[in-house]
C-alpha positions as CSV (number, residue, x, y, z in Angstrom):
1,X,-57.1,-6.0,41.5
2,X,-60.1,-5.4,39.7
3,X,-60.6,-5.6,36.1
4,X,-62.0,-2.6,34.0
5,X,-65.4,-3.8,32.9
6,X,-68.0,-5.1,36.1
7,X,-69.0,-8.3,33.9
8,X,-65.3,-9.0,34.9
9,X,-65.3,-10.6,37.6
10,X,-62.6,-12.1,39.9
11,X,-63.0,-15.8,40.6
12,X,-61.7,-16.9,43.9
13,X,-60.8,-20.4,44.9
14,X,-59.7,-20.5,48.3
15,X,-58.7,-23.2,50.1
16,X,-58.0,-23.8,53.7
17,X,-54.9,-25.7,54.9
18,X,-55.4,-28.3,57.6
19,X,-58.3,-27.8,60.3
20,X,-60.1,-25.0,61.1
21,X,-57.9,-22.2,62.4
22,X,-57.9,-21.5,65.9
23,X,-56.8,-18.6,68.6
24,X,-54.8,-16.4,65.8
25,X,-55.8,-18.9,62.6
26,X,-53.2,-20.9,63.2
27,X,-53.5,-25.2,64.4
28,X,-51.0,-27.0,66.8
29,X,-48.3,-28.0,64.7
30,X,-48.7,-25.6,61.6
31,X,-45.9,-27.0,59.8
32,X,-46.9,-29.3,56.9
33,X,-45.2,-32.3,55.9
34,X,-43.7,-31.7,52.8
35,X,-45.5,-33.6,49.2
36,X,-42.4,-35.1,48.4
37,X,-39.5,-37.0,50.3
38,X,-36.6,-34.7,51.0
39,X,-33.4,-36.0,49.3
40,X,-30.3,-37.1,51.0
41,X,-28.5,-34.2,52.6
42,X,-24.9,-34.8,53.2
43,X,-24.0,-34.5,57.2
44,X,-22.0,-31.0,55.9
45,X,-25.2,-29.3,54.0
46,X,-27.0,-26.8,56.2
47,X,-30.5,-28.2,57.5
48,X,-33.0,-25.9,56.3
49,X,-36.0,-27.9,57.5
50,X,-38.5,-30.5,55.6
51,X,-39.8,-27.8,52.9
52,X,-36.5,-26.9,51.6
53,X,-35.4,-28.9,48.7
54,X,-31.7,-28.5,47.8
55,X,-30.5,-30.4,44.3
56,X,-27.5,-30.8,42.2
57,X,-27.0,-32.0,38.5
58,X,-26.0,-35.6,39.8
59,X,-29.7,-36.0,41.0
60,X,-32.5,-37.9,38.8
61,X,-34.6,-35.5,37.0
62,X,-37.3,-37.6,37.2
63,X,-36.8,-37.3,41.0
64,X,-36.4,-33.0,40.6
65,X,-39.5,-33.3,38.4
66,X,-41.8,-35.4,40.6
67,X,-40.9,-32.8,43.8
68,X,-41.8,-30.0,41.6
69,X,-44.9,-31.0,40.5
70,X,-46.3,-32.6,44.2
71,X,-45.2,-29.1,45.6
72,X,-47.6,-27.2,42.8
73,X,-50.6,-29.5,43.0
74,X,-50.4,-29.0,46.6
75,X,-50.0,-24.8,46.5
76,X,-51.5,-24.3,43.2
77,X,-55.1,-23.6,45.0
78,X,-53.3,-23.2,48.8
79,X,-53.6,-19.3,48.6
80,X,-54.7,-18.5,52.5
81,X,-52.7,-22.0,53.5
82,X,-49.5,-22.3,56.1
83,X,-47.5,-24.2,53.6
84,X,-43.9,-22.8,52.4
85,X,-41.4,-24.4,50.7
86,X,-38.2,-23.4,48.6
87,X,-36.3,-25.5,45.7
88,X,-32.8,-24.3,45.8
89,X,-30.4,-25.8,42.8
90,X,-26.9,-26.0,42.9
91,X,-24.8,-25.3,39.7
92,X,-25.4,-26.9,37.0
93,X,-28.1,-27.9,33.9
94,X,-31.3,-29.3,35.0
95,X,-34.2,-30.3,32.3
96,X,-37.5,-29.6,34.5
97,X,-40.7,-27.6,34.3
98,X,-41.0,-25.5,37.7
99,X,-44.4,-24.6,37.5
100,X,-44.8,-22.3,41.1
101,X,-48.0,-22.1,43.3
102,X,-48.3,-19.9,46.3
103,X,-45.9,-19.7,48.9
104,X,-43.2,-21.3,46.8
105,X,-39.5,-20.0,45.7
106,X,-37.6,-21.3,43.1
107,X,-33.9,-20.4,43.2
108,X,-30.4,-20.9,42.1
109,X,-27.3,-21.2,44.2
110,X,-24.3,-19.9,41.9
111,X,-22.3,-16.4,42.2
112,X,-24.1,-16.0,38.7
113,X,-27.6,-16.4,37.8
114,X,-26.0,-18.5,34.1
115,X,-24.6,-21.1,37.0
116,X,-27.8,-22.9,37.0
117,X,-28.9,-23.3,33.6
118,X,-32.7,-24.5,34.3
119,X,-33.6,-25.9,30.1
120,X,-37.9,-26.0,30.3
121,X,-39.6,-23.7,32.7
122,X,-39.7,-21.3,35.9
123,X,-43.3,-20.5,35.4
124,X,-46.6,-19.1,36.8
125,X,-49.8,-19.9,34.8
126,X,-53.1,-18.7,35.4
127,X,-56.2,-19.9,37.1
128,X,-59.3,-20.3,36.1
129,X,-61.5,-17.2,35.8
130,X,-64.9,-17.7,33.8
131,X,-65.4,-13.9,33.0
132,X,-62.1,-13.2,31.2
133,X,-62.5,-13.6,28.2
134,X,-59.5,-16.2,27.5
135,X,-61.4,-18.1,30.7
136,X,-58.5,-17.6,32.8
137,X,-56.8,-15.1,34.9
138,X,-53.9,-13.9,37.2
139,X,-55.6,-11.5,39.2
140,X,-54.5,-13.4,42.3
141,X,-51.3,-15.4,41.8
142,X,-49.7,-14.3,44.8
143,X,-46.7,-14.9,46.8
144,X,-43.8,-16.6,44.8
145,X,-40.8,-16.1,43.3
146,X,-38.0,-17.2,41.6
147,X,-34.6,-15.6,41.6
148,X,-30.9,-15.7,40.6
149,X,-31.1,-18.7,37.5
150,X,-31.2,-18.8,33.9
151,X,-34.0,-20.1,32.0
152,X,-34.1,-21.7,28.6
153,X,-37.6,-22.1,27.4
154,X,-38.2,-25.6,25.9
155,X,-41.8,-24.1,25.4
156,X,-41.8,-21.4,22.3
157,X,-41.9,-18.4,26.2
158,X,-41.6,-18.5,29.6
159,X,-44.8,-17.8,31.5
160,X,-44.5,-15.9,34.1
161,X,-48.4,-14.7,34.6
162,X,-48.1,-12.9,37.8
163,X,-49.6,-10.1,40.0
164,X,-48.2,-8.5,43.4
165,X,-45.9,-10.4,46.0
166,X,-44.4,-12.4,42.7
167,X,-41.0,-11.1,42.1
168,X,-38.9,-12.2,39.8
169,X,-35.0,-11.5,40.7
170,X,-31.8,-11.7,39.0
171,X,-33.5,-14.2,36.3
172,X,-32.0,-14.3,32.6
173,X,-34.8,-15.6,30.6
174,X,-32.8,-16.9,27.7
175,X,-35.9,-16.5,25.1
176,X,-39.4,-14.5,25.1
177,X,-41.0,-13.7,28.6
178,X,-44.7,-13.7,28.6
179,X,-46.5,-12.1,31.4
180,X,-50.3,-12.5,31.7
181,X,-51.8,-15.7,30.8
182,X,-52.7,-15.8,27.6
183,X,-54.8,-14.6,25.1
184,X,-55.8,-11.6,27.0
185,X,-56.4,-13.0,30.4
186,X,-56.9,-10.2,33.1
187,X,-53.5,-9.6,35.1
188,X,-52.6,-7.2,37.6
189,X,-49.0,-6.1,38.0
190,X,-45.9,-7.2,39.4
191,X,-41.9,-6.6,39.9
192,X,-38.9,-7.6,37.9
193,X,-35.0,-6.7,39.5
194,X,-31.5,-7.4,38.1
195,X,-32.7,-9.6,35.6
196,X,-32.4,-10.3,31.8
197,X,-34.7,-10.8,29.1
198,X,-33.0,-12.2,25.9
199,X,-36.2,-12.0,23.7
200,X,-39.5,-10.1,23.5
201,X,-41.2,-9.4,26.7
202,X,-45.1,-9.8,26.5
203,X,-46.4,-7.5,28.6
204,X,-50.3,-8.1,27.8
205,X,-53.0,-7.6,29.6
206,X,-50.8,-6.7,33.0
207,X,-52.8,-3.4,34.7
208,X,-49.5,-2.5,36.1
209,X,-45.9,-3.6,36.5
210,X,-42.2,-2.3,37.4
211,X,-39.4,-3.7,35.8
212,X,-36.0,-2.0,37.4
213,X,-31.9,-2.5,36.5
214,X,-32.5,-4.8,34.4
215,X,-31.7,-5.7,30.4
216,X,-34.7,-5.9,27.8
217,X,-32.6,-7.6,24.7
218,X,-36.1,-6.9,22.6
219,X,-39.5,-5.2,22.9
220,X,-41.9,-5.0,25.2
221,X,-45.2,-5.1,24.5
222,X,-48.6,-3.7,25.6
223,X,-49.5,-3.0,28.7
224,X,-53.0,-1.5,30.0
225,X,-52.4,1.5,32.6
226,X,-48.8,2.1,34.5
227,X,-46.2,0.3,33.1
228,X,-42.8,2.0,34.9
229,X,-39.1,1.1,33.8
230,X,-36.3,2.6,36.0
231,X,-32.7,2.1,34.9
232,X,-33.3,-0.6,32.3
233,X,-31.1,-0.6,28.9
234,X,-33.5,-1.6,26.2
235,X,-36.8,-0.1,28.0
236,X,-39.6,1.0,25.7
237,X,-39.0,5.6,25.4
238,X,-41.1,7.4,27.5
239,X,-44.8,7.0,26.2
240,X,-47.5,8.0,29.3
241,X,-50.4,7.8,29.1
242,X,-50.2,6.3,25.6
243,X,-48.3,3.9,25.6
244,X,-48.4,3.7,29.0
245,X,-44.6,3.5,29.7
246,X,-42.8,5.5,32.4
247,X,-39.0,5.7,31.7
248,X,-36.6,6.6,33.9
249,X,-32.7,6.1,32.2
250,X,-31.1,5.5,35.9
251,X,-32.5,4.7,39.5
252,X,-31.4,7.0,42.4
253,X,-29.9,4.9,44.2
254,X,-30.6,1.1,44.7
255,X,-29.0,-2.3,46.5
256,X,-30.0,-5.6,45.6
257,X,-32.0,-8.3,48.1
258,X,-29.7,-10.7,49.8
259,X,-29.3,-14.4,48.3
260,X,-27.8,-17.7,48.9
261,X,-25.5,-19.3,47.0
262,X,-22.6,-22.0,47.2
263,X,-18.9,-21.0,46.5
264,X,-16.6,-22.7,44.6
265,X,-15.3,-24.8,47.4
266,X,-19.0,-25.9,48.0
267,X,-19.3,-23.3,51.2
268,X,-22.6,-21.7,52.0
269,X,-22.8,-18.2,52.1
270,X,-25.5,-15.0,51.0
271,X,-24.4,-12.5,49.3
272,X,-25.1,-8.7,50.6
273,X,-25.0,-6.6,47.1
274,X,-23.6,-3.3,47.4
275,X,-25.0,0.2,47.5
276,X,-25.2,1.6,44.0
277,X,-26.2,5.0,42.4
278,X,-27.3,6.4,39.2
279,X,-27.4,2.4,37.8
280,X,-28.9,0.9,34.6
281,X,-29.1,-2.5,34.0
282,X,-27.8,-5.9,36.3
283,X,-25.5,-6.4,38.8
284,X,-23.9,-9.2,37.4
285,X,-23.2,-7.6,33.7
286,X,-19.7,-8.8,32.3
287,X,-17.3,-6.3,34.1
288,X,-19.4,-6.3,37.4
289,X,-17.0,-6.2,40.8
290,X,-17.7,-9.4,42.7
291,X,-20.4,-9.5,45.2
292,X,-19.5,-9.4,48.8
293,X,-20.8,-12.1,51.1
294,X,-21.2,-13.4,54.4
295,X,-20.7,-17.1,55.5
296,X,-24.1,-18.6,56.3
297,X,-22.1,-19.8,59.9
298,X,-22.6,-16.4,61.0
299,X,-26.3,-17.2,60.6
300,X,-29.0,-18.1,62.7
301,X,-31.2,-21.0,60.7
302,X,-34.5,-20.6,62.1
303,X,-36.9,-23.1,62.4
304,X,-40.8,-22.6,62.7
305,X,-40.7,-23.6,65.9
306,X,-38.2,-21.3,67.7
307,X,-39.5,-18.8,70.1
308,X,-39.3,-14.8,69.8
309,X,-37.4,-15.2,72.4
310,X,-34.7,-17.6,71.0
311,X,-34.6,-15.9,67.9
312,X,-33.6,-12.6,69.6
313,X,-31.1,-13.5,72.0
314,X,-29.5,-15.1,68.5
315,X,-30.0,-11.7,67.0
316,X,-28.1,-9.9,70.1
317,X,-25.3,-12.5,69.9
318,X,-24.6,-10.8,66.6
319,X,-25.7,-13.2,64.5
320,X,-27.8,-12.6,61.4
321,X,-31.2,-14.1,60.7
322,X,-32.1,-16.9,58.2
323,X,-35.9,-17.6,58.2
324,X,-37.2,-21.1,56.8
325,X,-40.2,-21.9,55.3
326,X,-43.5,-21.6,58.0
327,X,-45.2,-19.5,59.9
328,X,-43.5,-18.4,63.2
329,X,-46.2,-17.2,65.9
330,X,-44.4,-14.8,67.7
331,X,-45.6,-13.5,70.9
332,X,-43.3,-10.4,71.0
333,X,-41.3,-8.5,68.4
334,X,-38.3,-9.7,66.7
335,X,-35.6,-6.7,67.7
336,X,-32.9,-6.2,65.4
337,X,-30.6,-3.9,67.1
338,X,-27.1,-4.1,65.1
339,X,-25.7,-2.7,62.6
340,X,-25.2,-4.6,59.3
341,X,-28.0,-7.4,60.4
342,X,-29.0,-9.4,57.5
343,X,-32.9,-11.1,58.3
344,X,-33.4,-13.3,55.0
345,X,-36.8,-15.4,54.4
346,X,-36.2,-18.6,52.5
347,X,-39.6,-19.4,51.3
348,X,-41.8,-17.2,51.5
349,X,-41.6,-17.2,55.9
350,X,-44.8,-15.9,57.5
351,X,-44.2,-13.4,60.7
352,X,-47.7,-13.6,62.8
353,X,-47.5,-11.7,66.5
354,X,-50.1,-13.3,68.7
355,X,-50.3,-10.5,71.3
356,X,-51.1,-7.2,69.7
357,X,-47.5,-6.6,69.7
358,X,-45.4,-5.4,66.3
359,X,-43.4,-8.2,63.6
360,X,-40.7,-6.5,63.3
361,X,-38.9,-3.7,65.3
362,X,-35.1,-2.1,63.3
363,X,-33.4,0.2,65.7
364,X,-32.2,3.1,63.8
365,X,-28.5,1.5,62.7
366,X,-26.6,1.7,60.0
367,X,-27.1,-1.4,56.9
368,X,-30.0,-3.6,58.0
369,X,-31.4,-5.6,55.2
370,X,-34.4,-7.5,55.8
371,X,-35.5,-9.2,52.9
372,X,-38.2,-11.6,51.6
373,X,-40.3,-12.2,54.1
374,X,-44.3,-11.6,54.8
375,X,-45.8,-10.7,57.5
376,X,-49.8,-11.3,58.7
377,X,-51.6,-9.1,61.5
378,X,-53.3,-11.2,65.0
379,X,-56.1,-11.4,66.5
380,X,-55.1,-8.8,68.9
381,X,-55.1,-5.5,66.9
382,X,-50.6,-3.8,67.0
383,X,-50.1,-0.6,66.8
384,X,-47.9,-1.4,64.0
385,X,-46.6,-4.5,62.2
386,X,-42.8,-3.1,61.2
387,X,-41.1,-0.4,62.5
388,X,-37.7,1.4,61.1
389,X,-36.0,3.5,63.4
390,X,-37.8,4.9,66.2
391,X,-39.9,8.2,66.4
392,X,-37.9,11.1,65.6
393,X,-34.8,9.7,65.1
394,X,-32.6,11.9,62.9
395,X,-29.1,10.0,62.2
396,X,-27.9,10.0,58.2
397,X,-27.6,6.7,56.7
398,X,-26.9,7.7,53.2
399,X,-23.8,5.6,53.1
400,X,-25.1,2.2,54.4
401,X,-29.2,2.8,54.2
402,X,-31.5,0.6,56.0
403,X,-33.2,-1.7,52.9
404,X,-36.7,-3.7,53.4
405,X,-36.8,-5.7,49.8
406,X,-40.2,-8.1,49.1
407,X,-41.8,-7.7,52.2
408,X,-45.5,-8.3,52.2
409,X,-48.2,-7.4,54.7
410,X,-51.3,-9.0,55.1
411,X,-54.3,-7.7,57.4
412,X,-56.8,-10.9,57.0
413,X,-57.2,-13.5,54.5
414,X,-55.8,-16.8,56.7
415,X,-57.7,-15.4,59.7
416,X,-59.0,-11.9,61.3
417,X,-56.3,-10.0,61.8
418,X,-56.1,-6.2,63.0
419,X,-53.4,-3.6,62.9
420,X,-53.8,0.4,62.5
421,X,-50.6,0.4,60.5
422,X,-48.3,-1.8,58.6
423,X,-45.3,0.0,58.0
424,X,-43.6,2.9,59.6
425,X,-40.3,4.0,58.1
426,X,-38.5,6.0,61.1
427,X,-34.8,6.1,59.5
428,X,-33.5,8.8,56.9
429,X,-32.4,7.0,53.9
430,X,-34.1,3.6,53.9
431,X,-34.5,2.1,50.8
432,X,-37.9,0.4,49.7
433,X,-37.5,-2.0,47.1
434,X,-41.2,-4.2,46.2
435,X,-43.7,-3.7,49.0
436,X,-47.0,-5.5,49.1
437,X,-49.0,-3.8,51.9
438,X,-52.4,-5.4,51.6
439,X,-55.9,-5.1,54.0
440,X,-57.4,-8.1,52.6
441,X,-60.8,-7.7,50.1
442,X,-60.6,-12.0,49.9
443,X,-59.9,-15.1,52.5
444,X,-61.2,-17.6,54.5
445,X,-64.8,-17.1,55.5
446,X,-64.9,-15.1,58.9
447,X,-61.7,-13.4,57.7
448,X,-62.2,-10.4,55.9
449,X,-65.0,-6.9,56.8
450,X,-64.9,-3.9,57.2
451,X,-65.2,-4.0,60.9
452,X,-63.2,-7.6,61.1
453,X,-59.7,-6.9,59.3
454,X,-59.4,-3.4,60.7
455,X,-56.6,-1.5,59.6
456,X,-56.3,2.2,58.9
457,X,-53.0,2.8,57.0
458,X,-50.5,0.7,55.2
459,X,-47.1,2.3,54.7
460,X,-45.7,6.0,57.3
461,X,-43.3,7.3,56.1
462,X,-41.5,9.8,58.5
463,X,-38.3,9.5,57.7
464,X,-36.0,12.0,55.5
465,X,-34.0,10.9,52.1
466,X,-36.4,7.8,51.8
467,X,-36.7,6.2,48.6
468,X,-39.3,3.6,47.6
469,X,-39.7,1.5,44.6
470,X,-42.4,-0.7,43.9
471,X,-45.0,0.5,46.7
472,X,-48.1,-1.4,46.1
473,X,-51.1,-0.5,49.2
474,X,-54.1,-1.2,49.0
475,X,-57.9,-1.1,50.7
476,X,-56.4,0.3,54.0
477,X,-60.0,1.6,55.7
478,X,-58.0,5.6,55.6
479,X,-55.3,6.9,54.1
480,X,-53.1,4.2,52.1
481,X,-49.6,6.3,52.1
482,X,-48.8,9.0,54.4
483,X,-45.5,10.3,53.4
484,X,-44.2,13.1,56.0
485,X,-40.6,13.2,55.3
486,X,-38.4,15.6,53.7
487,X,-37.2,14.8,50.0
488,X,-38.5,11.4,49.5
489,X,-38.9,9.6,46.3
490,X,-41.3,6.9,45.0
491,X,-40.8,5.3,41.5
492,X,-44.1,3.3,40.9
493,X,-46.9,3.5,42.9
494,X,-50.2,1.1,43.0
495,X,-53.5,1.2,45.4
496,X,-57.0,0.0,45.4
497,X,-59.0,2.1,47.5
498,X,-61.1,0.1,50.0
499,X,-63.6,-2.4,48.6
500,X,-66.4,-2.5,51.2
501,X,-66.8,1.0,52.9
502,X,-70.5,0.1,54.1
503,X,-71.5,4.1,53.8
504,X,-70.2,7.7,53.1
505,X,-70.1,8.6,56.3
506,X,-68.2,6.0,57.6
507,X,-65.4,6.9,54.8
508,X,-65.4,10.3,55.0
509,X,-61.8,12.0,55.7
510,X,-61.3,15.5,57.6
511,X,-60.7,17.3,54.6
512,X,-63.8,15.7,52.4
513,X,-65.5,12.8,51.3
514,X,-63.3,10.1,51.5
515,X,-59.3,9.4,52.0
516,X,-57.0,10.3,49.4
517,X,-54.5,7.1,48.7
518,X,-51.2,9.0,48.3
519,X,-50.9,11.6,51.0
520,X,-48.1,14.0,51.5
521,X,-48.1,15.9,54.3
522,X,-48.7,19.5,54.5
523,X,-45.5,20.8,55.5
524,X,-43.1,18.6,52.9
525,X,-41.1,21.2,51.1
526,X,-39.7,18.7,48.9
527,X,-41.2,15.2,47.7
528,X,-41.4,13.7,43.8
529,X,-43.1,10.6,42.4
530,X,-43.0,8.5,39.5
531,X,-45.5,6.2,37.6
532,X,-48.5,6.3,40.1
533,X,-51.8,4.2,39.8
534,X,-54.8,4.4,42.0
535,X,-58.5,2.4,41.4
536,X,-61.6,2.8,42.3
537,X,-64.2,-0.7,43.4
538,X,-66.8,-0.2,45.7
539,X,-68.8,-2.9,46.4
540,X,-71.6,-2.4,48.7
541,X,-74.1,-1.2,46.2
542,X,-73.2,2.4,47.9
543,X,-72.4,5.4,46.0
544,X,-69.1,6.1,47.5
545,X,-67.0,9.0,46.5
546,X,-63.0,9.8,46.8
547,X,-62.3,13.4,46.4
548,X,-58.9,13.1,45.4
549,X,-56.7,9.7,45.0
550,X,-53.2,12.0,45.5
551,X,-53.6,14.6,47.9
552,X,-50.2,17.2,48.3
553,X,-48.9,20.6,49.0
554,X,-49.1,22.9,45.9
555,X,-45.3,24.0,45.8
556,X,-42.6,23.6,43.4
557,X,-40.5,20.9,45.2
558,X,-43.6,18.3,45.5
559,X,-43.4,17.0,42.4
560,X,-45.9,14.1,40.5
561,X,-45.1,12.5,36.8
562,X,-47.8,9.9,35.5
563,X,-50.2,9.6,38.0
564,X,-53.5,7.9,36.7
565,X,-57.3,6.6,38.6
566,X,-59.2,4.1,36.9
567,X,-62.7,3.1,38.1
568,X,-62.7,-0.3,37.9
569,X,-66.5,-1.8,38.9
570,X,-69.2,-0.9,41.1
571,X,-70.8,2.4,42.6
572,X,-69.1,5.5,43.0
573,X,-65.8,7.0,42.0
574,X,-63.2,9.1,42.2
575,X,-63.4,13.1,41.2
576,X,-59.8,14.1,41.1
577,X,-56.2,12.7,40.6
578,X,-54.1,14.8,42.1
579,X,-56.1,17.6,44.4
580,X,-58.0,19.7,42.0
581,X,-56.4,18.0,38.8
582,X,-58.0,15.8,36.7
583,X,-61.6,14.4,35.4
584,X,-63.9,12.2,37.5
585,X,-63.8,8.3,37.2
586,X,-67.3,7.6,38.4
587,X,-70.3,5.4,37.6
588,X,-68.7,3.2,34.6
589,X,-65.5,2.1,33.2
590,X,-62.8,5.3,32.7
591,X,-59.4,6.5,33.5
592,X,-58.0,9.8,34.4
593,X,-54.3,10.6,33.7
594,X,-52.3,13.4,35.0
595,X,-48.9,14.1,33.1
596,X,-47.2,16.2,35.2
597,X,-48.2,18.3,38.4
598,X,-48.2,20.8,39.0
């Protein structure tokens, strides 16, 4: 993300793990030695692997501490590294500062985020960015998270300076949350769930954020363009475009991501939150019905180092999937083909196919969940990195919906990689629930081009009764979002258009001059969208125009609220919002915002 101003530049520090990458970016032996020596697991704890860190309150906190802070200095700069890692805590009160790089989780492991009572920090700070005016930024803290714990800050807030692939789940911040980085340091959007905010939330400087069932207990401040609430008691009313606060009083229909924990008898097991409609506010409210779970036995632990191959005859066995920290070269496509299937990332997990083949392939079954996991295009360019269902499959699943929750695509960055599209939702009634689908416009050198990480779209949706919130696409080389089913729904939207188209005519669509972001097919009867944000950066010194950044049938089902473009820097622009609605953002610095259409 971009900010609004071209003296505002985004400072990049990008740092290599290990050797130089070979064949798909990826060394012999990819997994890293972890920064700190793993505690003492007794011989009935799970083995996760060396880069997950499992505590409980008998353990030093100078030990805790020390772990903590070897993991950050090592990720805090690793942004197109191979290194994962997870610090899971046990019930109980633990005095430490997390401070999270990239690629690392923080979590707890009660049935209730107030189990583990974490007294100092869970936090994200920001980096270093000499044009922002507070000389830092969070324009690209990436790929963390922290979920199901409660925080009491020992600091006056908890920082949690974020922008996409961040989430922050089933958290109750017992104080003030603050969200950018201080003293009005550029940040750029991210995704709260379930979670509770005791005090004021500083919102900031962030471009664009979703916060969704969850419990503000005081205001929340600021915010620059698209700031979308859905089902959240305490949200700020309705403001857009100023303030810029989308309020929905309920979600449709939601059902929370997967998560370990231990069970009063000290067993392992994840919990598999239930379907829920019409809901404001957390899961785990006084009067909430207890969580059903699944004992982590009927799991497959996956290490790294397992084959596709192992991991699917696991998968046909019945068994469910739990991925650990690493990156797992696959040289097919992981097939999940029953029912119910949980496929959980500990760790932010990296899926990278080798031979041109997909990540990820759901057949088109009642209640798969996969869940927290991200996955990076090859060398060899796939059709598609995740599929849902297969083509023209037409079976209901409004009962027991498919759900893909924090799953993040990645076309370049570590290394070249190619795919035409990221995700294609086959399946009536899957739920969506924080998607990062992103063609890279940073990484390693060699990485990123318009003719090296090719990729034409980011997110297909086909399927009927599909609802999606927290879609984030961006700089896909066409359209961003094609959206050809029937009756789907999309609370909070956010795409960059392509950085570095090197002419008009190679960015020219069949309808105009270039491709709209948000594309709903001609012959949806039905479709409606909430709290929508697309930007404009192009960086080749070429003027390049976008006709439209929302392009749609004009009919009375199809259905926009608080759609907005923003040209951010460089040449160029975008004319209209939504079809022929809206002012041009072109040449310098200005937004367009559409209320309602039509």
């Amino acid at each position: 993300m971009r900010s609004p101003d071209p003296s505002r530049r985004r400072f990049l520090t990008l740092t290599a793990s290990a050797a130089s990458l070979t064949a798909l970016g990826l060394p012999a032996g990819a997994a890293a030695a972890s920064p700190a020596a793993r505690p003492a697991r007794p011989t009935h704890e799970p083995d996760f692997g060396p880069n997950v860190f499992v505590y409980d309150p008998s353990t030093p906190v100078a030990e805790i501490q020390s772990t903590l802070d070897r993991i950050f200095t090592a990720q805090e700069h690793n942004e197109m590294g191979l290194d994962r890692y997870a610090v899971l805590f046990k019930p109980g009160r633990y005095e430490v500062d997390a401070r999270l790089g990239y690629y690392t989780t923080v979590a707890g492991l009660g049935a209730h985020p107030d189990d583990v009572e974490i007294h100092g920090a869970v936090r994200v700070v920001g980096q270093p960015d000499p044009n922002s005016p507070a000389g830092i930024s969070a324009l690209t803290n990436f790929w963390r998270s922290a979920e199901n714990l409660a925080v009491t800050p020992t600091d006056w807030s908890n920082q949690w300076a974020v922008s996409q692939a961040s989430p922050m789940r089933r958290v109750h911040v017992k104080g003030v949350l603050w969200l950018e980085p201080g003293n009005g340091g550029y940040s750029s959007g991210g995704f709260i769930a379930d979670s509770k905010v005791d005090g004021i939330t500083i919102n900031g400087s962030q471009q664009q954020w979703l916060t969704r069932d969850s419990e503000l207990g005081g205001d929340w401040t600021n915010g620059v363009w698209n700031q979308v609430f859905s089902g959240v008691i305490g949200a700020p009313a309705q403001g857009f475009p100023d303030p810029p606060y989308t309020t929905l009083p309920t979600s449709p229909v939601v059902r929370e991501k997967p998560y370990l924990f231990v069970d009063a008898a000290g067993r392992w097991r994840v919990a598999v939150p239930r379907l829920r409609r019409d809901t404001a506010g957390t899961t785990w409210a006084a009067g909430g019905a207890p969580t059903p779970s699944l004992p982590l036995t009927d799991f497959f632990v996956a290490r790294p180092t397992d084959s596709a191959k192992r991991i699917n005859a696991e998968l046909a066995r019945g068994r469910h999937l739990l991925l650990t920290p690493g990156v797992y070269r696959l040289d097919r496509a992981l097939r999940v083909r029953r029912p119910n299937t949980v496929v959980l990332g500990l760790g932010m997990p990296s899926l990278a196919p080798v031979t041109g083949d997909a990540a990820l392939r759901i057949e088109d079954v009642d209640g798969v969940r996969i869940a927290g996991v991200l996955v990076d295009a090859g060398p060899v360019e796939s059709e598609v990195l995740v599929e849902v269902g297969a083509r023209h499959c037409h079976r209901p699943h409004a009962g027991n919906p498919i759900s893909l929750q924090d799953v993040f695509f990645r076309i370049g960055g570590p290394y070249a990689g190619r795919a035409v599209t990221s995700l294609v939702i086959n399946s009536r009634h899957t739920l969506i629930d924080n998607i990062w689908a992103w063609r890279g416009d940073h990484g390693n050198p060699g990485t990123i081009g318009w003719t090296v990480n090719t990729a034409a779209t980011g997110v297909v949706v086909n399927g009927d009764d599909v609802t999606a919130y927290g879609l984030f696409v961006e700089h896909y080389q066409r359209w961003q979002t094609i959206w050809n089913g029937e009756r789907g729904r999309t609370v909070f939207y956010q795409s960059e258009l392509p950085y570095d188209p090197p002419s008009q005519a190679a960015w020219r669509s069949p309808t105009g001059d270039g491709w709209a972001s948000y594309k709903v097919a001609p012959h949806v009867r039905t479709h409606e969208a909430w709290g929508l944000g697309v930007y404009a950066y192009f960086n080749q010194g070429v003027d390049i125009r976008c006709d439209r950044a929302i392009e749609a049938p004009r009919r009375a089902g199809v259905r926009f609220h608080d759609a907005i473009t923003v040209f951010l820097d460089g040449s160029g622009g975008i004319e209209r919002t939504i079809n022929e609605v809206g002012t041009p953002v072109v040449g310098s610095y200005g937004t367009s915002p559409v209320v309602s259409y039509p």
